[in-house]
C-alpha positions as CSV (number, residue, x, y, z in Angstrom):
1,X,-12.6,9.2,-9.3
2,X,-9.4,10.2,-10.6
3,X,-5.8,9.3,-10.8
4,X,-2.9,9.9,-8.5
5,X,0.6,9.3,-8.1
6,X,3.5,9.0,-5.7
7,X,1.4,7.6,-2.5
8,X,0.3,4.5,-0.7
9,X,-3.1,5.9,-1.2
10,X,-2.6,6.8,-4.6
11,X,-1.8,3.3,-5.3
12,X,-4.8,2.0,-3.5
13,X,-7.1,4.5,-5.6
14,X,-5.3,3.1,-8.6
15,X,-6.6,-0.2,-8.1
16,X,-9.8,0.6,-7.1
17,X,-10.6,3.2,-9.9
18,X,-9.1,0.1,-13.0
19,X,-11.9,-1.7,-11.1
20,X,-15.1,0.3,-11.4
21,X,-13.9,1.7,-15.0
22,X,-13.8,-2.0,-15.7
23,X,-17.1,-2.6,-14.2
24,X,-18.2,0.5,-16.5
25,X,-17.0,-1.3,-19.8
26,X,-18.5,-4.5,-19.0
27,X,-22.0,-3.2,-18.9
28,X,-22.0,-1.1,-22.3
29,X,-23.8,-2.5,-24.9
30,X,-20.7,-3.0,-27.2
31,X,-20.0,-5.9,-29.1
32,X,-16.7,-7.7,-28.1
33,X,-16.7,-5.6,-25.0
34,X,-16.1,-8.8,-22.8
35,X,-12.5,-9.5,-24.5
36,X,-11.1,-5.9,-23.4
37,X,-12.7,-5.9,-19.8
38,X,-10.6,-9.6,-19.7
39,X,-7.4,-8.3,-21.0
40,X,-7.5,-4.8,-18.4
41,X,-7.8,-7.6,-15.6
42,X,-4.5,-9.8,-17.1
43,X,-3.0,-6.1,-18.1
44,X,-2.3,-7.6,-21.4
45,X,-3.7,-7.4,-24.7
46,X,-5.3,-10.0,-26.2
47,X,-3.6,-11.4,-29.5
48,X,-6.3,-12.3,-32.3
49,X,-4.9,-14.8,-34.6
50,X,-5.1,-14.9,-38.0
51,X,-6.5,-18.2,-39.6
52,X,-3.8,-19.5,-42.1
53,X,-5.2,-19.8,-45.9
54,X,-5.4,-23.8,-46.4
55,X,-2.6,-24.4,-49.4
56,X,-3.0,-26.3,-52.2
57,X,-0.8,-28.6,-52.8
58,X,0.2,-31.1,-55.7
59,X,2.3,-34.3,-55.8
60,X,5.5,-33.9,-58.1
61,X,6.2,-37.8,-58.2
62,X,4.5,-40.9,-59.1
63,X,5.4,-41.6,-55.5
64,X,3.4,-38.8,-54.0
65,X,6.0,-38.0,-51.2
66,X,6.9,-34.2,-52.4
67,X,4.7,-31.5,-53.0
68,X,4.8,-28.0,-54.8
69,X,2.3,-25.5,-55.0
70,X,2.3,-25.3,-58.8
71,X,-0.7,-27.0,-60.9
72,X,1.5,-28.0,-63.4
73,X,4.4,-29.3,-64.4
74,X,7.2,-27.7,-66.9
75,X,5.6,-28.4,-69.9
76,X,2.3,-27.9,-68.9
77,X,1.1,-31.6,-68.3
78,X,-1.1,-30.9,-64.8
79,X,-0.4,-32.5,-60.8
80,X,-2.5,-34.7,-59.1
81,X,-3.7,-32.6,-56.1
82,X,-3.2,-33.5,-52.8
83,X,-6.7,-32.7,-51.6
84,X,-9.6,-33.3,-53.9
85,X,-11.7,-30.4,-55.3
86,X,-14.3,-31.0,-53.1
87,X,-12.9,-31.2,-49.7
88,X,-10.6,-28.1,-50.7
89,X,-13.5,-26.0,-51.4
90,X,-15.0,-26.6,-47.9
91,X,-11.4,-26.2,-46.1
92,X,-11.4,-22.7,-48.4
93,X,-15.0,-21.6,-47.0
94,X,-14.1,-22.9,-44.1
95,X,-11.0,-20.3,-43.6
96,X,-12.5,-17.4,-45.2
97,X,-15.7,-17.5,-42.3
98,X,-13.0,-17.6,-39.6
99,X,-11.0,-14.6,-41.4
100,X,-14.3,-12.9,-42.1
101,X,-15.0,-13.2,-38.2
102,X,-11.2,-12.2,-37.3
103,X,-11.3,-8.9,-39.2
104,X,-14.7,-8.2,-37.1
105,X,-13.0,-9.1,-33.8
106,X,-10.4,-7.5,-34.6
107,X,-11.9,-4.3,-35.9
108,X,-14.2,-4.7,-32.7
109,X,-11.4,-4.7,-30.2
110,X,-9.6,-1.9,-31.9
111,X,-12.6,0.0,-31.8
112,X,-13.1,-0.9,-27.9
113,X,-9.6,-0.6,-26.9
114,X,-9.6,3.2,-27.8
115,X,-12.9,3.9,-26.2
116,X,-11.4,2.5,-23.0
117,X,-8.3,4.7,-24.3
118,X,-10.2,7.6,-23.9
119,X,-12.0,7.0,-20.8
120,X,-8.9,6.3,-18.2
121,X,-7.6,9.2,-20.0
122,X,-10.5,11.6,-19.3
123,X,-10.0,10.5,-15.3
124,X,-6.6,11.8,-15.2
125,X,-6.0,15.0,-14.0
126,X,-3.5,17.9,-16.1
127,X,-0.7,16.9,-13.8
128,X,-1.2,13.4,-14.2
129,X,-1.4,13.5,-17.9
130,X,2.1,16.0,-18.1
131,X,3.7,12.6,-16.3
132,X,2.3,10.5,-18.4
133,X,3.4,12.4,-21.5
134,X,7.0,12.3,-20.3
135,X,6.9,8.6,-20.0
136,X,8.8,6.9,-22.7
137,X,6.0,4.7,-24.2
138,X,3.6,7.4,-24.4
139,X,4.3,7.9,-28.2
140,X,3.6,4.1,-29.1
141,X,0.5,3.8,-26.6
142,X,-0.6,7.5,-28.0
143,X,-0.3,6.5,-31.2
144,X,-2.3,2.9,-31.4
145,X,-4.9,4.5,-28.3
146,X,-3.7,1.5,-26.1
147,X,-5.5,1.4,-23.5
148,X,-3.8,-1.3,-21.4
149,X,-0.5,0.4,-22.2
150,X,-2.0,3.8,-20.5
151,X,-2.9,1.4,-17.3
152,X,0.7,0.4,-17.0
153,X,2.0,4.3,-17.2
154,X,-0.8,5.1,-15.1
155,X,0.2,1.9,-12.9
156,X,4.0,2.6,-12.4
157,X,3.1,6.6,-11.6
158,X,0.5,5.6,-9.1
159,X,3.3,3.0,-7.3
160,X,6.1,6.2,-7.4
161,X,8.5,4.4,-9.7
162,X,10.6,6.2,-11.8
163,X,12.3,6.0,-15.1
164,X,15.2,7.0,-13.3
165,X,17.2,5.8,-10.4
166,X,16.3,6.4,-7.6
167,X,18.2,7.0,-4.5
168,X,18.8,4.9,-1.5
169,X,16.6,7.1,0.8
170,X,14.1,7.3,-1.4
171,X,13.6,3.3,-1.0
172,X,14.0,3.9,2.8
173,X,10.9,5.8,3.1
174,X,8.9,3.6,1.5
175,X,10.2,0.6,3.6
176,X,9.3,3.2,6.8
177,X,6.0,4.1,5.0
178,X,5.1,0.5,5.1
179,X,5.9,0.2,8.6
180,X,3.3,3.1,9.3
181,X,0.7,1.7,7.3
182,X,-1.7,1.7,9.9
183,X,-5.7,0.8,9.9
184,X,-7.7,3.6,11.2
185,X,-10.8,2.5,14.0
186,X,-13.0,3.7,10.7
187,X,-11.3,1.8,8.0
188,X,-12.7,-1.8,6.5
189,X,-10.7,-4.4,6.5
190,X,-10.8,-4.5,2.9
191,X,-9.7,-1.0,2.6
192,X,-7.0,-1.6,4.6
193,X,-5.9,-4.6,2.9
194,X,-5.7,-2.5,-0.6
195,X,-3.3,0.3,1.4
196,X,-1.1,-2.2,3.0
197,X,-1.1,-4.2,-0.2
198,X,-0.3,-0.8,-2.3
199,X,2.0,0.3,-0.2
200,X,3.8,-3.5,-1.1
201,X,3.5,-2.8,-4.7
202,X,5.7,0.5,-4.3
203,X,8.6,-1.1,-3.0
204,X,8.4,-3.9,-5.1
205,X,8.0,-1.7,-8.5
206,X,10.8,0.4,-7.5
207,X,13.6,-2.1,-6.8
208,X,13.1,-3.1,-3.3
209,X,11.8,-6.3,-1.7
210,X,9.3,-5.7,0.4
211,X,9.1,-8.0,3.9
212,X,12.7,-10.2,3.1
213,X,13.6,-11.3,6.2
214,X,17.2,-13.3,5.9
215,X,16.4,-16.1,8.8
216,X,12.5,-16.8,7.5
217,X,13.9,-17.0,4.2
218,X,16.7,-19.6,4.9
219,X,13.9,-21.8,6.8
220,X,11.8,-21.6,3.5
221,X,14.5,-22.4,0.8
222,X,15.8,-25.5,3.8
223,X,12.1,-26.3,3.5
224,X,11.7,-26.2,-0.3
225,X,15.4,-28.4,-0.5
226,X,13.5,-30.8,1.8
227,X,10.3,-31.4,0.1
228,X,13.0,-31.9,-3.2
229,X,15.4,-34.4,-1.2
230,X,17.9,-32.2,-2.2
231,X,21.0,-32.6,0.0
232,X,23.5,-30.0,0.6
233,X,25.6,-31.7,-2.1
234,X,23.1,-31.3,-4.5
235,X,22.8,-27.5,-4.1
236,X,26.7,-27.2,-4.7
237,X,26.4,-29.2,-7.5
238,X,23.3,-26.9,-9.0
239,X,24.4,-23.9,-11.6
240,X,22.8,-20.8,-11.4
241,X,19.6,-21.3,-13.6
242,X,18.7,-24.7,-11.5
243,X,18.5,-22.7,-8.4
244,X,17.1,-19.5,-9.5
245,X,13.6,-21.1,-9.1
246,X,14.0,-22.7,-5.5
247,X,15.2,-19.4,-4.4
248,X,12.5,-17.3,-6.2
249,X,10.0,-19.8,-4.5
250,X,11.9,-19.5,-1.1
251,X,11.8,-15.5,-1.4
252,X,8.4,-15.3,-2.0
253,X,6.8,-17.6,0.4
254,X,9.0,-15.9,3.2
255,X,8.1,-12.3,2.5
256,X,4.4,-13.0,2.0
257,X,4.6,-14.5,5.4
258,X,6.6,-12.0,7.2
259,X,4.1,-9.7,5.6
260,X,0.7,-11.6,7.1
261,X,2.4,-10.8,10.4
262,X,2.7,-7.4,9.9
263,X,-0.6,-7.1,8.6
264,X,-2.2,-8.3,11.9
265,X,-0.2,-6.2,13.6
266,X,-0.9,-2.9,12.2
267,X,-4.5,-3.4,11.8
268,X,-7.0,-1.8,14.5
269,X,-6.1,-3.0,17.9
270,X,-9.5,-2.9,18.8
271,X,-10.8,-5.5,16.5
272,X,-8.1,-7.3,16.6
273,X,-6.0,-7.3,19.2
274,X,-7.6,-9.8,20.7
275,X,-6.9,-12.5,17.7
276,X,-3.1,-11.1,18.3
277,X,-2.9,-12.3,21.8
278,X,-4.9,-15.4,20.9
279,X,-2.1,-16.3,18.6
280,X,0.6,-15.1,20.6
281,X,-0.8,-17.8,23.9
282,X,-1.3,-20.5,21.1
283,X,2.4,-20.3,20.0
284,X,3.7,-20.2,23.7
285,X,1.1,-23.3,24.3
286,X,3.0,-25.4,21.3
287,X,6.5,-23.6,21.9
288,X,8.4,-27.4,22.3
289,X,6.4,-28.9,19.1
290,X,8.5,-26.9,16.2
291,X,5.4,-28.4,13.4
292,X,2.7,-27.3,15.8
293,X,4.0,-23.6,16.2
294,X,4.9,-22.9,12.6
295,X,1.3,-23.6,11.5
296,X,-0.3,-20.7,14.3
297,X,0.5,-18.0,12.2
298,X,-0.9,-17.7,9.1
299,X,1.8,-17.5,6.1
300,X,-0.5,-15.7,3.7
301,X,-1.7,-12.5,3.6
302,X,-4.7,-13.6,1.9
303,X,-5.0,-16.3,4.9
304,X,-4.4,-13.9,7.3
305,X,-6.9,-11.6,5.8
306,X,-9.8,-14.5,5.8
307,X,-9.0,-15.4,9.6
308,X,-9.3,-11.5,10.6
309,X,-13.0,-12.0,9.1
310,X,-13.8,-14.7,10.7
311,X,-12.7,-13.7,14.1
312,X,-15.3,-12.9,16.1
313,X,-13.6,-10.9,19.3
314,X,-12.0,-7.5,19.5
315,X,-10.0,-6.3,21.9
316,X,-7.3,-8.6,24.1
317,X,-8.1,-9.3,27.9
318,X,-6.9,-6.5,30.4
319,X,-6.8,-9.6,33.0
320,X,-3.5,-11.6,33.2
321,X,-2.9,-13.4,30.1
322,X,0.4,-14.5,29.0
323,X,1.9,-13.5,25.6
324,X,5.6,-14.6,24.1
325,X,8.6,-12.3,23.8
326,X,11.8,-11.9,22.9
327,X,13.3,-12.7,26.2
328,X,10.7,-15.6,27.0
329,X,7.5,-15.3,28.6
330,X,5.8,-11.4,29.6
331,X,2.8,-11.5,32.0
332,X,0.3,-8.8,32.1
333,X,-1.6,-7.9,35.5
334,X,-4.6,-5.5,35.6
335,X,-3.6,-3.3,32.8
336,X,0.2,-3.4,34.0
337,X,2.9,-5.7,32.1
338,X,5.9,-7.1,33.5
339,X,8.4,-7.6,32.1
340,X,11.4,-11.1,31.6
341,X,13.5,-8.9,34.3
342,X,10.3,-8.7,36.9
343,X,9.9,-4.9,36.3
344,X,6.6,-3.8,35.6
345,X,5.8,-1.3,32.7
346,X,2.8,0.8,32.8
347,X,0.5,0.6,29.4
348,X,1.2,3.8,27.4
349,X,-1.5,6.1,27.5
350,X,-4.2,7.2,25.0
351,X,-4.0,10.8,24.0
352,X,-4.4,13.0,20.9
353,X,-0.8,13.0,18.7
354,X,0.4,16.5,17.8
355,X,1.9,15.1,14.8
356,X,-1.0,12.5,13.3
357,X,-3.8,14.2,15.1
358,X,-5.5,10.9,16.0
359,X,-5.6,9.3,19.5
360,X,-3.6,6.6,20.3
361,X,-1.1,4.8,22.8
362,X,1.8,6.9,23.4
363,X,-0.3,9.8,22.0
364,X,1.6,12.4,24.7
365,X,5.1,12.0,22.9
366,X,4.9,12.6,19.2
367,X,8.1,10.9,18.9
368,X,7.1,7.5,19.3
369,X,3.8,7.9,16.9
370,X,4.2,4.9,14.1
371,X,1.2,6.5,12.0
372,X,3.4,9.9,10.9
373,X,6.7,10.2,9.3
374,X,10.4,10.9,10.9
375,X,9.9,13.8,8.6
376,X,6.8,15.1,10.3
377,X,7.8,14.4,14.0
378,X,10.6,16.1,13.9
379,X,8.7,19.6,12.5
380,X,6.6,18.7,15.6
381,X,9.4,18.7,18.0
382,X,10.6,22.4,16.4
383,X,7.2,23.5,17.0
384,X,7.6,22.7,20.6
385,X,10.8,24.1,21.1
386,X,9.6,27.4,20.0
387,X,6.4,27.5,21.6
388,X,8.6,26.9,24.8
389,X,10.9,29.6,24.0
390,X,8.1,32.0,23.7
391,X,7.0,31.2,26.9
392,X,10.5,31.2,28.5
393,X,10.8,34.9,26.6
394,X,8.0,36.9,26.1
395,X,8.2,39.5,24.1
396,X,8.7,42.9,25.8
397,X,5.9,45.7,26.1
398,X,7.3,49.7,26.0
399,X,6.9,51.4,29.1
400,X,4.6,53.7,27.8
401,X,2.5,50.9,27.2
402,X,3.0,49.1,30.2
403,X,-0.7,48.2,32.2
404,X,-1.0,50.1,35.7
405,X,-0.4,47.2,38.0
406,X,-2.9,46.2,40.9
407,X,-1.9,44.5,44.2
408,X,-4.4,42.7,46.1
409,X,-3.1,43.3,49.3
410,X,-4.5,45.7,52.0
411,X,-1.5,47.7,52.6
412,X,-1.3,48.8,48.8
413,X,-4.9,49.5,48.6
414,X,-4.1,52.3,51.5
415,X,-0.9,53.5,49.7
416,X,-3.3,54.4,46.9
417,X,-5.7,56.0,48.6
418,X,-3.4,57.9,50.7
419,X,-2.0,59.1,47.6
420,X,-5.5,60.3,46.0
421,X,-6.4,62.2,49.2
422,X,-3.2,63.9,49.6
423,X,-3.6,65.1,45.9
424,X,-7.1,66.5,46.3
425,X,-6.9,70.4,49.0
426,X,-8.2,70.3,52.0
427,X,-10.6,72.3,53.6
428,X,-10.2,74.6,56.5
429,X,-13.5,73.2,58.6
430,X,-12.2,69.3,57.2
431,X,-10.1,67.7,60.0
432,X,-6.8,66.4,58.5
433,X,-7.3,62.9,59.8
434,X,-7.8,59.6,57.8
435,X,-10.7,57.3,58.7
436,X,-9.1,53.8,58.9
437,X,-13.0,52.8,58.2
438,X,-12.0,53.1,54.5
439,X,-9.2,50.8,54.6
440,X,-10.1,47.8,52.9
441,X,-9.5,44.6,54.7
């Protein structure tokens, strides 16, 4: 259990590892423990306040509408106190029993948060712990043995963002990582969800937006100005700081949403394909009622997520069902589909990917596998072209080494032995005739 950086996966591990070290901290038999295990899960250090020392005051006037802290006046002659003896004394215990049991809280979570300190520490590997090093915080979190400060290094290595800008195709493989985030037919759901999630969190931490869709997010903010009775007026009218809510609102909803949708459709098609094309008929059913067929989809991941457990099926119907497209309405007949334009299309076919190694639809052409990297196809296709060149041009033996070659045919099989007799002296009593007997046929 240790800590990586750079990947999807590394962020995954990320989040699971601050979980079980967590889990780890909340069962030790430390006192105050249960304060540092919840500030690890807000990432955020908890702030002990000091108790403030009860003043004692005294009236200045016969009045008794100011106040000083001094006893006494001038010339000695003492104030009238604003709080009797008595009661002060118990507000004065009172404050030093709190401040007694903020200097052991205190102490306690000091003591705690450097344990934990040392722990995430220990679970970082030598390269790991040279990035951390480099980070700039490192010398204030080194220095005060923050632990929470350590997660958030540890946090932004794991998610691949950088201290420095990054450049623009950086942020374009992560978006295309994203897209290949695939579930495997051996992968939970759960598991899945923290890649896909992960994978989220690295474009997010380094810039990027992850799932902004332009159209989803105008019908969001139209809906959010709606629910407001905010007019078209009104938004003109609104500065900056007035809209910069609404809009955050608007962006978030409509990523999250584009985002279920890409969740189900990257997870294992057989589990859930068949909750796909349930959805898919569903929307065609309600096409006409726009408040029915927005609420098909899920617009959470975490909805999506819950309906994936609950569905029941697995794999979608090889028998004609319909399913909605781009151009209107595709029909599928045993195992074939065809297409708005009345062509049919055959269903791509399962083989083992040169370039992932796993077996899947289009599996023949490495080109079109969404589980590998443009990166990684492409040192596939060189590998083809020279393993076809080898063929096309194989390399040359020397003559010397050549293989004596053997025909199959009778007519070379006489040849040689024609040649072995007339090497070999005949007799004088030996007729000098062949026996075509010996010819093989």
């Amino acid at each position: 259990m240790i800590f990586a950086g750079g990947t999807p996966e590394a962020a995954a591990t990320y989040e699971k590892n601050v979980e079980r070290l967590t889990e780890y901290l909340g069962i030790q038999p430390w006192k105050g423990i249960s304060e540092l295990t919840q500030s690890i899960e807000k990432m955020r250090n908890a702030v002990l306040t000091e108790s403030e020392e009860p003043a004692r005051l005294y009236y200045t006037d016969t009045g008794r509408k100011t106040t000083t802290r001094e006893p006494t006046e001038d010339d000695g002659t003492p104030l009238v106190p604003v709080v009797a003896d008595a009661l002060y004394a118990v507000l004065l215990q009172a404050y030093l029993s709190k401040h007694k049991s903020w200097e052991a809280k205190d102490a306690q979570y000091s003591e705690n948060r450097s344990r934990a300190y040392n722990l995430f520490l220990q679970h970082c590997p030598e390269p790991i712990k040279t990035e951390v090093k480099q980070a700039e915080q490192w010398k204030a979190v080194s220095g005060s043995h923050d632990a929470i400060g350590l997660l958030k290094i540890l946090r932004d290595l794991a998610h691949g963002k950088k201290e420095r800008k990054q450049s623009t195709m950086v942020k374009v493989k992560a978006d295309l990582t994203l897209y290949a985030t695939l579930q495997t037919d051996k992968q939970t759901l759960e598991d899945y969800a923290r890649v896909f999630n992960a994978q989220i969190d690295v474009i997010n931490a380094n810039g990027g937006q992850a799932g902004y869709n332009a159209e989803i997010f105008n019908e969001h903010l139209q809906r959010t100005l709606k629910d407001k009775s905010i007019d078209a007026v009104g938004w003109r009218e609104m500065n900056n700081s007035d809209r910069k809510p609404l809009v955050t609102k608007a962006t978030e909803a409509a990523c999250d949403e584009y985002l279920a949708s890409l969740f189900l459709l990257n997870s294992d098609p057989a589990r859930y394909s068949g909750l796909e094309q349930e959805l898919a008929n569903d929307y065609v059913k309600n096409a006409h009622d726009d408040d029915a067929k927005h609420k098909i989809y899920p617009r959470k991941r975490i909805a999506m997520k819950r309906v994936m457990q609950d569905h029941k099926g697995g794999k979608a119907p090889t028998g004609k069902t319909t399913t909605a497209t781009d151009g209107g309405v595709a029909f599928q007949e045993n195992g074939r589909e065809t297409c708005a334009g009345g062509e049919k299309r055959n269903k791509p076919k399962r083989a083992k990917c040169r370039a992932c190694g796993n077996t899947h639809p289009n599996g023949d052409d490495h080109t079109k596998c969404r589980r590998s990297t443009q990166e990684r196809k492409d040192e596939v296709t060189a590998e083809i072209a020279r393993e076809e060149a080898a063929k096309a041009n194989p390399p040359r033996v020397p003559a010397g080494e050549r293989p004596t070659r053997r025909q199959g045919t009778a007519q070379t099989n006489v040849q040689e032995q024609e040649q072995v007799r007339s090497s070999v002296p005949l007799s004088s009593t030996e007729p000098q005739t062949h026996d075509r007997s010996s010819v093989s046929r």
